[in-house]
C-alpha positions as CSV (number, residue, x, y, z in Angstrom):
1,X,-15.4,-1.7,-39.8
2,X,-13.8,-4.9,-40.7
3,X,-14.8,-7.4,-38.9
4,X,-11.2,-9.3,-37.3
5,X,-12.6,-12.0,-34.7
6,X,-16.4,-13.5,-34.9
7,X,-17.6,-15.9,-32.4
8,X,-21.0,-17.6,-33.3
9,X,-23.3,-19.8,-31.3
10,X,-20.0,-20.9,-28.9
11,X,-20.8,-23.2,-26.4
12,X,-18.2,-24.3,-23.4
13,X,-18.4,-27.0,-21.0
14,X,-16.0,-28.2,-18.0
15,X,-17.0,-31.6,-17.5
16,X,-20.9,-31.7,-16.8
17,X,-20.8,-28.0,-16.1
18,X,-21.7,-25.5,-18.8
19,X,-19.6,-22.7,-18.8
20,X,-20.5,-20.9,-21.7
21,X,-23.8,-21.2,-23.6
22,X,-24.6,-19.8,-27.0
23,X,-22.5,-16.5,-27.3
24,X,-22.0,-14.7,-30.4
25,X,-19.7,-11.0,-31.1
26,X,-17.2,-9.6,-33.1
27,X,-14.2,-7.6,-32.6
28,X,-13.5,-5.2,-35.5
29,X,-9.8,-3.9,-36.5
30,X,-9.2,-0.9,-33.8
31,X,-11.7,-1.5,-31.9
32,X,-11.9,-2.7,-27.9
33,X,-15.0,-4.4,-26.8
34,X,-15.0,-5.4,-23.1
35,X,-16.5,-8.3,-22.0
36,X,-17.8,-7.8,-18.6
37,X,-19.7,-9.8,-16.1
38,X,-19.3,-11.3,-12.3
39,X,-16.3,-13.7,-11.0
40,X,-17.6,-17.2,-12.5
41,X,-19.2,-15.7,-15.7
42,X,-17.9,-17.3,-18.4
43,X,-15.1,-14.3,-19.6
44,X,-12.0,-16.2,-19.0
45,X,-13.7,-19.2,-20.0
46,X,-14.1,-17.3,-23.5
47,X,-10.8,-15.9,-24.2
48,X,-8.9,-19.7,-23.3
49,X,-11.2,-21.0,-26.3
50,X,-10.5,-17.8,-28.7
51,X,-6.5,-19.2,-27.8
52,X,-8.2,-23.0,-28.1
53,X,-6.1,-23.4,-24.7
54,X,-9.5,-24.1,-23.0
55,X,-9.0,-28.0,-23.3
56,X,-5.5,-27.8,-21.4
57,X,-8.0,-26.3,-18.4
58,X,-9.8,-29.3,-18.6
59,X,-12.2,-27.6,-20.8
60,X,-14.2,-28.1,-24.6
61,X,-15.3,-26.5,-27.2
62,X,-19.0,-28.4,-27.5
63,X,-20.3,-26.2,-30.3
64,X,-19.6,-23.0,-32.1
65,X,-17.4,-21.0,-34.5
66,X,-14.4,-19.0,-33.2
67,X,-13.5,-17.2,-36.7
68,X,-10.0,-15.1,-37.1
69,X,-10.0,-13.4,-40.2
70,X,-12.4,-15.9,-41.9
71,X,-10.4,-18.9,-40.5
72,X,-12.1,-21.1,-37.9
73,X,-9.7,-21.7,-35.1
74,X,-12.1,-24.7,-34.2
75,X,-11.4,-27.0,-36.6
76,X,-7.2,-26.3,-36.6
77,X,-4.9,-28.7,-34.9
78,X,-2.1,-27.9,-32.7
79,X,0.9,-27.0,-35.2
80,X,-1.8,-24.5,-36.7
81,X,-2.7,-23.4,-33.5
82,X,0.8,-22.8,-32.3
83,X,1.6,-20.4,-35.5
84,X,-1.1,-18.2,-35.0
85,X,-0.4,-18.0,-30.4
86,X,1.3,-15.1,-29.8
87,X,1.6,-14.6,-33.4
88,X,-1.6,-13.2,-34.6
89,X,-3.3,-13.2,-31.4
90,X,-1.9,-12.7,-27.6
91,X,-3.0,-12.3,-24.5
92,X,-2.3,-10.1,-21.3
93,X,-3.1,-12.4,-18.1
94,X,-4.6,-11.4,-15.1
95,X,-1.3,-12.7,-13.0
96,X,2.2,-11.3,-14.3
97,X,4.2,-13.0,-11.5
98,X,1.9,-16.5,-12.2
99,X,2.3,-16.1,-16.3
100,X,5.7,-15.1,-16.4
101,X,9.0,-17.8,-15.6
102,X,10.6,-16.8,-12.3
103,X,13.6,-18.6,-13.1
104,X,13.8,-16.9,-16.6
105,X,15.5,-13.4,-17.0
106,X,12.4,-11.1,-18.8
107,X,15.2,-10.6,-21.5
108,X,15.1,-14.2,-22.3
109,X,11.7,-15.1,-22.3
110,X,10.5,-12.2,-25.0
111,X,13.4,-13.2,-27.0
112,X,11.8,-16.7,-26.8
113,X,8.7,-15.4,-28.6
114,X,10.6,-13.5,-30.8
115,X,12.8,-16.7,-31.9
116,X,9.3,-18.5,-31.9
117,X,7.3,-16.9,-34.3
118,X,9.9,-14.4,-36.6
119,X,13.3,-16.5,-36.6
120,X,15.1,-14.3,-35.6
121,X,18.9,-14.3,-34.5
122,X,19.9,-14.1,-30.5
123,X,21.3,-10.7,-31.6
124,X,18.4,-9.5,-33.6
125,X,16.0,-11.1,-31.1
126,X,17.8,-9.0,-28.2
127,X,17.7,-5.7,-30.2
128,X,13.7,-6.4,-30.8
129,X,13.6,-7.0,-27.0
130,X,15.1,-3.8,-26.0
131,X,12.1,-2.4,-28.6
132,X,9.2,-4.1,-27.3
133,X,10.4,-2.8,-23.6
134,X,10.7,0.5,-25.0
135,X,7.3,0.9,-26.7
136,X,5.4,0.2,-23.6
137,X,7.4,3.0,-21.6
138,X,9.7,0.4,-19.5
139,X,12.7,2.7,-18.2
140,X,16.6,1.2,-19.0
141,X,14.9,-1.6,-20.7
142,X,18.8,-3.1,-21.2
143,X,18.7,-3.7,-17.7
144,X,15.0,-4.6,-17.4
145,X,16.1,-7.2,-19.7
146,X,18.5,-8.9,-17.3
147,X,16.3,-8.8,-14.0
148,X,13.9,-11.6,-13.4
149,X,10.0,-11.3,-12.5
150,X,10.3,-10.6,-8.2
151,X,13.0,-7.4,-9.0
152,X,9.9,-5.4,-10.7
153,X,6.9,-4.1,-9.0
154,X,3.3,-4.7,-10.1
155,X,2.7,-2.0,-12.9
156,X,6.4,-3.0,-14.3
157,X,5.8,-6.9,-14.6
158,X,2.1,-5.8,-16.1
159,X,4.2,-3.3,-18.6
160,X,6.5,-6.8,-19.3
161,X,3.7,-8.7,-20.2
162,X,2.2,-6.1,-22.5
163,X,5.6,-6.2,-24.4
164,X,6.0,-9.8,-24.9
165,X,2.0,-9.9,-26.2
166,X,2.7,-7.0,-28.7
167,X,6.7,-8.2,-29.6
168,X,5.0,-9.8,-32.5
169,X,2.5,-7.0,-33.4
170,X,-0.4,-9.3,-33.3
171,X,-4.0,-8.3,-34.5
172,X,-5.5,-9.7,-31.8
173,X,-5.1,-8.6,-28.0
174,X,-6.6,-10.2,-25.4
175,X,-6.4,-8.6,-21.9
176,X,-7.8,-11.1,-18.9
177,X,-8.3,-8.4,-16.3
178,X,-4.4,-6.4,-16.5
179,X,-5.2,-3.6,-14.2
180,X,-7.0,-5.8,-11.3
181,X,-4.2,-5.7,-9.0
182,X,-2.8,-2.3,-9.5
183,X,-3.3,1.0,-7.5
184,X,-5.4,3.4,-9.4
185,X,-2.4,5.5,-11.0
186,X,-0.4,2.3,-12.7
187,X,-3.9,1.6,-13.7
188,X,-5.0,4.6,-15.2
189,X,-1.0,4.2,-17.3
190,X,-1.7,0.7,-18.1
191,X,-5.0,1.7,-19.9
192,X,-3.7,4.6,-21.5
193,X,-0.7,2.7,-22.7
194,X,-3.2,-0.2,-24.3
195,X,-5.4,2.7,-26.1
196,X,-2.0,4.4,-27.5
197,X,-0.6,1.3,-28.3
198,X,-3.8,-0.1,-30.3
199,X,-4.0,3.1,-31.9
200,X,0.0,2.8,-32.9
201,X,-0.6,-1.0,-34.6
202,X,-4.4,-0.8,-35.5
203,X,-4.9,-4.2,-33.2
204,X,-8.4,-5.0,-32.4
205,X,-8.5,-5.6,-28.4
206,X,-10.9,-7.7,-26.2
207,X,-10.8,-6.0,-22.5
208,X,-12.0,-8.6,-19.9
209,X,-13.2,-6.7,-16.9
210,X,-15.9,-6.5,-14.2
211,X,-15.2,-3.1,-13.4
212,X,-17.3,-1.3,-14.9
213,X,-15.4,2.3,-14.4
214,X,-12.5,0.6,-16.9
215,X,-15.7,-0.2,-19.2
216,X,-15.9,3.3,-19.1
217,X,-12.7,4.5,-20.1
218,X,-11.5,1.8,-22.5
219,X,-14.5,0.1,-24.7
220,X,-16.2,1.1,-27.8
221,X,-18.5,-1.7,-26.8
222,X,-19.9,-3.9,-24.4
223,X,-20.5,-7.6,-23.8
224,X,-22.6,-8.2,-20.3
225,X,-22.3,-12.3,-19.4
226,X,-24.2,-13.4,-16.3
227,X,-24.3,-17.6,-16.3
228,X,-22.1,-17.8,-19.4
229,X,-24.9,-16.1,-21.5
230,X,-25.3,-12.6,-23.1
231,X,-27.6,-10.7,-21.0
232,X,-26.9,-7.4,-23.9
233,X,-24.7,-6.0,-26.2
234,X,-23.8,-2.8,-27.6
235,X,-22.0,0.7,-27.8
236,X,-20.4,1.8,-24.5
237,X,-22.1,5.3,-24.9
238,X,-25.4,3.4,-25.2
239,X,-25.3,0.5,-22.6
240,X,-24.0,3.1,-19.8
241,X,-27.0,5.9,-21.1
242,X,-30.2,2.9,-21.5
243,X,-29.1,-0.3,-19.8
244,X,-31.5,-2.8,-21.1
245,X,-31.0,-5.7,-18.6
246,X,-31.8,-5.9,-15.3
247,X,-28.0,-7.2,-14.3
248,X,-26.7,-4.4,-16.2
249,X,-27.9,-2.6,-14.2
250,X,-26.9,-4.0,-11.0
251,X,-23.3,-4.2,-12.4
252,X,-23.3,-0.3,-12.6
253,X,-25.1,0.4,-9.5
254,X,-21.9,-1.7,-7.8
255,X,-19.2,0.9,-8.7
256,X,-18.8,2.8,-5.3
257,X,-19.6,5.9,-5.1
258,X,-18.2,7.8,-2.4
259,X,-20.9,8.8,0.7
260,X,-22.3,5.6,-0.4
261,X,-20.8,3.3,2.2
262,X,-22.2,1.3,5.1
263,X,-22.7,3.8,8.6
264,X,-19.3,4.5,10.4
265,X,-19.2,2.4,13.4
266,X,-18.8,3.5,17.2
267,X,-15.4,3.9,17.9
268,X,-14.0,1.1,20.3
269,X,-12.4,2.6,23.6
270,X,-9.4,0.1,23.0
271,X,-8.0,-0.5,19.4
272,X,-7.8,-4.0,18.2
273,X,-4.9,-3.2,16.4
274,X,-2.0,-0.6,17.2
275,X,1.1,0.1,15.5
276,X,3.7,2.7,16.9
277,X,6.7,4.3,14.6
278,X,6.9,1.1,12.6
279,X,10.3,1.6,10.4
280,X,11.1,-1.0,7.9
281,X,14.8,-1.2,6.0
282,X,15.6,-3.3,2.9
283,X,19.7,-3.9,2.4
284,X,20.3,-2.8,-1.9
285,X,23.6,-4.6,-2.9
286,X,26.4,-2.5,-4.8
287,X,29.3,-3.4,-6.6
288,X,32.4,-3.6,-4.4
289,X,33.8,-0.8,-6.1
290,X,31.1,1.3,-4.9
291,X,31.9,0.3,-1.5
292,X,29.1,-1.9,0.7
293,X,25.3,-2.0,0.6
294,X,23.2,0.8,1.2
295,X,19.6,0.6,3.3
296,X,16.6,1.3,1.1
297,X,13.9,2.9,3.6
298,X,10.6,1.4,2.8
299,X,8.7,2.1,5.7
300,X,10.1,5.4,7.8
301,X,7.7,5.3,11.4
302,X,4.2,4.9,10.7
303,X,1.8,4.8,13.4
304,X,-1.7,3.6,12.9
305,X,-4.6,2.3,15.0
306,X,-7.8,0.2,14.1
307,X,-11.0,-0.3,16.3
308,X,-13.2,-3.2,16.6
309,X,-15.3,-3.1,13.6
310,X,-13.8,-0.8,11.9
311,X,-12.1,-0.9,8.2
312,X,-9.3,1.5,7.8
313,X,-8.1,2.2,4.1
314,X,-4.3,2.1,3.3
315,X,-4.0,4.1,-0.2
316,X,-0.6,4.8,-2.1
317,X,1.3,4.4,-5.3
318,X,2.8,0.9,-6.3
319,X,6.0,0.7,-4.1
320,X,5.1,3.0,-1.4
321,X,5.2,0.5,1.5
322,X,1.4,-0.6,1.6
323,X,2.2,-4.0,1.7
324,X,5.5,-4.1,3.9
325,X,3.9,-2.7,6.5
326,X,0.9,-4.8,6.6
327,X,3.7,-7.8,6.1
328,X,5.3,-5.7,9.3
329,X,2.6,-5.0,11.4
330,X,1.8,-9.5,11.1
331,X,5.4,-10.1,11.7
332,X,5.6,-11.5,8.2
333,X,8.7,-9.7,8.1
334,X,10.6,-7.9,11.3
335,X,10.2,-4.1,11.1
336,X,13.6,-2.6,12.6
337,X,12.0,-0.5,14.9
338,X,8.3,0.2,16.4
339,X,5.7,-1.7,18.5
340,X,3.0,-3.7,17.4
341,X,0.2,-4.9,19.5
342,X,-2.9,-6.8,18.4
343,X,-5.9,-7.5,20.9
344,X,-3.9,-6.2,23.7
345,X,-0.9,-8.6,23.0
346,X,2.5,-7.1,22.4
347,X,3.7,-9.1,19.6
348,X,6.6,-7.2,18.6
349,X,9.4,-9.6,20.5
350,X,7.6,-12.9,20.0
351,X,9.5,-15.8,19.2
352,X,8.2,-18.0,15.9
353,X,6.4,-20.5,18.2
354,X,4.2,-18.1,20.1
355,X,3.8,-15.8,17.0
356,X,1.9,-18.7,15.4
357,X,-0.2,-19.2,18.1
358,X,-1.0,-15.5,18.2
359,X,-1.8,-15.3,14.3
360,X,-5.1,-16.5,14.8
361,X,-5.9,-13.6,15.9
362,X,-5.1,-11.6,13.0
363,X,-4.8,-12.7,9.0
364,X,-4.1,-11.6,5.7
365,X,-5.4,-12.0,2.4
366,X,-3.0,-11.8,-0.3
367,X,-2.6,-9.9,-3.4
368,X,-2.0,-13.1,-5.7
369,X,-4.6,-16.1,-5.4
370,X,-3.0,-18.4,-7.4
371,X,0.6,-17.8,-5.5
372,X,-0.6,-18.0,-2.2
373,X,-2.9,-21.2,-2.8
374,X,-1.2,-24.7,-3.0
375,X,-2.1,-26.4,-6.6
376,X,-1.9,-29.6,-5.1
377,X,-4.6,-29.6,-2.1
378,X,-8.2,-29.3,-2.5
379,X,-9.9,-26.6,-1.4
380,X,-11.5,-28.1,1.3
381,X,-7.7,-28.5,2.9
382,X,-6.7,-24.9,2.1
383,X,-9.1,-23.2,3.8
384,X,-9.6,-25.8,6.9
385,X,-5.7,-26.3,7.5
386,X,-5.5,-23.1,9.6
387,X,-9.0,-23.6,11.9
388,X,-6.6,-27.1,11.9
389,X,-3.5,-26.1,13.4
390,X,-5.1,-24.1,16.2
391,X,-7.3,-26.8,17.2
392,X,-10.5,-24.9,16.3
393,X,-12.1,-28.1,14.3
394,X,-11.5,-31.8,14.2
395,X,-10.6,-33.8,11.5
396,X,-13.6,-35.0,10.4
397,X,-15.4,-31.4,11.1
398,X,-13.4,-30.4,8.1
399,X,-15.8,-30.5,5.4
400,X,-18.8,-29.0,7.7
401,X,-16.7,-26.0,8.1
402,X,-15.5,-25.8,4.7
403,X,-19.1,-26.0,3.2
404,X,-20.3,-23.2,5.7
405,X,-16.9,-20.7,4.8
406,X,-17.3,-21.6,0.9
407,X,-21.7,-20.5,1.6
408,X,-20.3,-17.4,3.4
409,X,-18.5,-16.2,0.2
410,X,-21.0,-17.2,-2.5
411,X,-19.6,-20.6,-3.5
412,X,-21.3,-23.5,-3.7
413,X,-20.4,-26.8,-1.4
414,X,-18.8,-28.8,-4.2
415,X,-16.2,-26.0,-4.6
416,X,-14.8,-27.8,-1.7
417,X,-13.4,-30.7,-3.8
418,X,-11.7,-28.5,-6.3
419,X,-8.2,-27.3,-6.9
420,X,-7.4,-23.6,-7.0
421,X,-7.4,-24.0,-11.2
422,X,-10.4,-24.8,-11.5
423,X,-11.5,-21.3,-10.5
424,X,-12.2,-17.9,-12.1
425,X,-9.7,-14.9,-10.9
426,X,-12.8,-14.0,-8.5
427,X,-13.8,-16.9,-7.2
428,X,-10.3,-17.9,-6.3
């Protein structure tokens, strides 16, 4: 097998901190090797210098070769650079709704590339649009074409960004973790659409995971980082059968299993949490021809009930209602009919101002990191401005609470002073 990307000896550095240190592979034409590891690893890290856009993170190359077909990206400037982006190699990001424009009809951004990097006419860019949508399975892609990011769901804005990666048939494909934030059936299409489509344009493909069940079903071979080195390298068949390294081996032994979880708690006489017939209604606009707006039903009474200490597990397809009911049951948004009460507070008829002092009680964590966390503010603001608001720190008890929140998750201290950027998907 031809070898189509080879990294030798790279090292990578942010600031005083070494990201990377001394990593060599290759990617072959057709093949997929997945580069695996923890949050804070060194994988993203690696695929912004393959796309030398590592230095716009506030990153450098401090040693190394990054060679594409025999040419060392290293040592090309920018105009090279920007021939060879989304030309010869592309990447899938972890974030559709953070890398795509959501000002920008989807239409007009992968004509954009199109225009870019093959000179092609608005008309001939649009026809090669309604292709690319087409290839990765997108249904009424001449409509697709005209919505914006926010009108698709999850698996559809994924599909979007696979289309604009391949609209110039790169050789190269670099996927940053595409199937993170997808239930388990968009996932398991996602992945088959990659292999189909790989197989279709002979691309090779460098899968960035830390799931090691998508190891499974995607790679040829593996790449284990711990620290920003290689702990091992090899055939999928042979890494999963004879692990060699120790953290290898902890990496697989962290895929659930069922049975395997922690004991099932005592039930609490009282719920913490109850939600009665919660019913949730959406208005869909029509033309005026077809007379008025009709009510798109996307949560129809659900009940559900959670106990101290207890975890309850909502499952369903992308656009089922998972998250408009949680959104519902917080009063994110009003559900039109049901009752919500949370630690024996009825919250369903609150007004804003005594909602907020009731949210303490109950939070969310959000499906999108970097959409939910200000650029601007430091961590040590983002995570202390709530304990804040409800008077449960003083101002200059901030950064003592900050410290111990950023220990309780596995960060260290000086995480505090950083902005939401500076972090790996996982850590943020």
């Amino acid at each position: 097998m031809t070898d189509l990307l080879c990294v030798q000896n790279l090292h990578l550095s942010f600031g005083t901190h070494r990201a990377v240190h001394d990593l060599s592979f290759t990617v072959g034409r057709g093949e997929t090797v997945a580069l695996v590891g923890e949050s804070g690893s060194g994988k993203s890290a690696t695929a912004l210098a393959i796309l030398r856009l590592i230095e716009r993170e506030g990153g450098a190359i401090t040693a190394g070769q990054i060679r594409l077909n025999g040419t060392d990206l290293v040592t090309l400037d920018e105009a090279a650079l920007r021939a060879i982006r989304g030309n010869r190699i592309a990447m899938v990001f972890q974030e559709p709704m953070t890398a795509l424009n959501p000002v920008i009809r989807l239409g007009e951004q992968v004509m954009e590339v199109l225009r870019q990097h093959q000179n092609l006419s608005n008309a001939d860019a649009h026809a090669a649009a309604i292709l690319a949508f087409e290839r990765v399975r997108i249904p009424d892609p001449v409509r697709r074409l005209r919505q914006f990011p926010h009108e698709l769901s999850g698996g559809l804005r994924q599909r979007v960004m696979i289309a604009m990666a391949l609209a110039c048939q790169p050789d190269l494909l670099i996927c940053d973790e595409p199937t993170t934030a997808l239930d388990v059936t968009t996932q398991a299409e996602i992945l088959v659409l990659i292999r189909s489509l790989q197989a279709e344009l002979g691309m090779g493909v460098l899968f960035i995971t830390h799931d090691m069940g998508v190891v499974a079903e995607i790679a040829d071979r593996v790449i284990v980082l711990r620290l920003g080195a290689c702990e091992e390298q090899g055939p999928v068949t042979q890494i999963f059968a004879q692990p060699g390294a120790d953290y290898t081996r902890l990496l697989m032994s962290a895929t659930p299993k069922l049975g395997s979880g922690a004991p099932k708690p005592l039930r609490a006489p009282a719920p913490i949490l109850r939600a009665e017939n919660i019913s949730v209604r959406f208005p869909v606009r029509r033309s005026v021809m077809s007379g008025g707006a009709l009510d798109y039903h996307a949560v129809s009474r659900v009940s559900l009930s959670i106990g101290r200490g207890e975890t309850l597990g909502l499952v369903g397809e992308s656009g089922c209602g998972k998250s408009t009911l949680a959104r519902a049951v917080l009063r994110l948004i009003d559900p039109d009919r049901g009752h919500i009460t949370i630690a024996d507070r009825e919250i369903t008829g609150l007004s804003p101002v005594q909602l907020r002092r009731e949210r303490q009680h109950a939070q969310i964590i959000f499906q999108d990191p970097y959409a939910s966390l200000n650029p601007r503010l430091p961590v040590l603001d983002l995570i202390t401005e709530p304990a804040l608001i409800h008077g449960r720190v003083t101002q200059g008890g901030r950064r003592q609470l900050a410290c111990a929140l950023l220990a309780k998750v596995g960060l260290e201290p000086e995480a505090a002073d950083r902005f939401a950027h500076q972090f790996s998907g996982g850590q943020r």
